[in-house]
C-alpha positions, 0 to 999 in steps of 0.5 A: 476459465471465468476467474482467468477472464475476471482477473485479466480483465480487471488488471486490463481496466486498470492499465488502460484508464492509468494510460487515458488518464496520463497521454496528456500530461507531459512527462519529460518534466521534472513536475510532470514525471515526478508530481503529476503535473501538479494536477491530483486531485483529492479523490485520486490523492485518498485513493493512492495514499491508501493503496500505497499503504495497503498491501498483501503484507498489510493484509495478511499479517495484521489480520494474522495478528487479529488472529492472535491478538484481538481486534486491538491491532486495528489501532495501527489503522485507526490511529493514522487517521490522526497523523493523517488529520495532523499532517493535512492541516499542520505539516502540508501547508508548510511543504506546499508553501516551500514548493518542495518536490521531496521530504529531503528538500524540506530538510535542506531548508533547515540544515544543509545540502549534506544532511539532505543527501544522508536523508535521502540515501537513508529513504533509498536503502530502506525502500531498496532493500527493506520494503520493495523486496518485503512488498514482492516477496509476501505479496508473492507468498500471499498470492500462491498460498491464496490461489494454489498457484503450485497446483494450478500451474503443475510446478515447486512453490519457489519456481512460482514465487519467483515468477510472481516476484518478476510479474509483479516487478516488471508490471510495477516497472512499467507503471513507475518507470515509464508511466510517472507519478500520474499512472501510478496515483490513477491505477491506485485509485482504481485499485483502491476501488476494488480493493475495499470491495472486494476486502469487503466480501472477505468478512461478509461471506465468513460472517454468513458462514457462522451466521448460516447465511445471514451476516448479522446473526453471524456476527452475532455468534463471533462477537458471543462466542469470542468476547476476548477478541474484542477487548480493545484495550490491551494491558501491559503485557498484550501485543499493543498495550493501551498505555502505548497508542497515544505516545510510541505508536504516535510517532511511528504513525507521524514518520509514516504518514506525516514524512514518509517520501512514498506518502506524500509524494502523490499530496505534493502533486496536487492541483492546490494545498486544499486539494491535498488536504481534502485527499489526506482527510479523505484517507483519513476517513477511510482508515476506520473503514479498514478494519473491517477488511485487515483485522475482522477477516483474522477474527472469524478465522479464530472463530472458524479454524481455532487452533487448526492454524499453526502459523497466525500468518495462514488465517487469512489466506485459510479464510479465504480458500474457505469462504469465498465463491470460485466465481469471485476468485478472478476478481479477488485475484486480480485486486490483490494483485492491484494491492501488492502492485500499487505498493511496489510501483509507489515505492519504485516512484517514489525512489526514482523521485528522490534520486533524480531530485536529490542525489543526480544534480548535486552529485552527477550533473550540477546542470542537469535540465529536467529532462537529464534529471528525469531520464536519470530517475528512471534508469536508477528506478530500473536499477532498484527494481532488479536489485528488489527482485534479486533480492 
């Protein structure tokens, strides 16, 4: 009952601040319903930048990769701060300078209005078809694996996947369809907030579990007993090679931080260019802290189960299950929930964005107001939504 009561309250808190937060800001404009009324500032920025990011497939397949390959794998997380740092100081302030609301305006400045619809149909399909069903469908998986939500509610492991899938789906509907860029940077933020608390107890209760109740001498036993794990420089063969950190993996890094529509949508509403790049910056930051919470859970589970595990994909979710005390088990449930929504209402945004922007006026209604433009992102956001949910 305590988990319950923990769970429902914080997914409570954080609607009613995204509802405080956004009764003002006028949302049948296209500024104020796509960009927040241009008024982010840059904690809220930071926050929905990583909550965008993070999420259960985050969580739970990199740890599995640590599981499997070593402490290494935190150079996915490490190196955005580069592209982060590179993107705020070089690349924002010639988007802010442009006053573009999407990446495929920017494009049609350079090319033509043609090569900005292709851009945009291509976002489309990989956030329709790609991400969103990726993001409802593992953080699904996740979320029952973690919590043994089959045996909690008496029914099959794919009746409650699809009642996690159309949970989360609707919830993220509200946030993103209805609520605008504004309640879905707000409830990130918040999210963001409990996400690094209580990523943070994951690897804090595991370490005192090796460590006999103290985390140092915990640690002290892992780092010992699995030097391996924390070679950080992979050769050739490895899963991430060093030789590859600073060339192929830069340019997955500046797709995805420096031109990546989902990303830098909540930067573009910001109340200034230092306001974004202070939000990008403080990212940026926080990307050295993730490690602790995405890669070092994945150690301690090679530590704890070894070879017990079959698939990498179980470590944490095992972990988990192992380590942490039924009285945090609600709050957890619930920042994970947070995590695995704020990625999917980001997304589900960040598509209506691009439709009613891009695609709506050069296409449908070459003299649509912003008010038709806005009412049109939001059914296509609807649309895209039960198509992901479908899928």
């Amino acid at each position: 009952m305590l988990s319950i009561i923990s769970f429902l309250g914080f997914t409570i808190l954080v609607a009613v601040i995204a509802w405080y937060k956004t009764r003002k800001t006028d949302e049948k404009s296209a500024d104020g319903y796509f960009l927040a009324g241009r008024s982010l500032g840059a904690i809220t920025i930071g926050g929905s930048i990583l909550l965008t990011n993070l999420s259960a497939e985050q969580i739970v397949g990199l740890n599995g990769q640590s599981f499997a390959q070593g402490v290494l794998v935190m150079a996915w997380e490490t190196l955005a701060a580069i592209a982060l740092v590179f993107t705020a100081i070089y690349l924002l302030p010639k988007y802010m300078r442009a006053g573009i609301t999407t990446i495929p305006e920017f494009v049609e400045e350079r090319f033509d209005s043609q090569t900005k619809s292709i851009l945009a149909l291509l976002f489309l399909v990989a956030f329709g078809i790609v991400l969103l069903p990726t993001i409802l469908y593992s953080g699904s998986i996740a979320f029952s694996t973690m919590f043994d939500l089959p045996e909690l509610l008496g029914t099959s492991q794919s009746t409650v996947i699809w009642i996690c899938v159309w949970s989360i789906g609707l919830i993220g509907s509200v946030y993103a369809i209805f609520g605008g860029l504004k309640a879905v940077a707000v409830s990130d933020l918040v999210n963001a907030i409990g996400l690094l608390i209580g990523g943070l107890l994951i690897p804090v209760f595991g370490l005192m579990l090796i460590g006999d109740g103290s985390v140092s001498d915990g640690f002290g036993e892992l780092w010992a007993a699995n030097p391996d794990k924390f070679n950080a420089k992979g050769d050739i063969d490895s899963f991430l090679p060093f030789s590859t950190l600073f060339t192929g993996l830069m340019i997955a890094q500046m797709y995805y931080w420096g031109t990546n529509q989902s990303i830098l949508q909540r930067v573009f509403g910001a109340k200034s260019l230092a306001e974004g790049q202070k939000g990008m910056i403080l990212a940026g930051f926080v990307k050295f802290l993730i490690p602790i919470i995405v890669v070092l859970p994945g150690i301690i589970a090679w530590h704890i189960f070894g070879s017990e595990l079959e698939n990498p994909d179980q470590a944490y979710p095992a972990l988990v299950k192992k380590v942490l005390p039924r009285a945090f088990l609600g709050f957890f449930a619930a920042v994970l929930f947070g995590a695995i929504l704020s990625s999917f209402n980001s997304l589900l945004n960040s598509s209506s964005t691009l439709f009613g922007i891009d695609l709506y006026r050069q296409y449908f209604s070459k003299n649509a107001s912003d008010t038709q433009m806005v009412r049109a992102g939001k059914i296509f956001g609807l649309f895209l939504a039960f198509i992901s949910m479908i899928l």
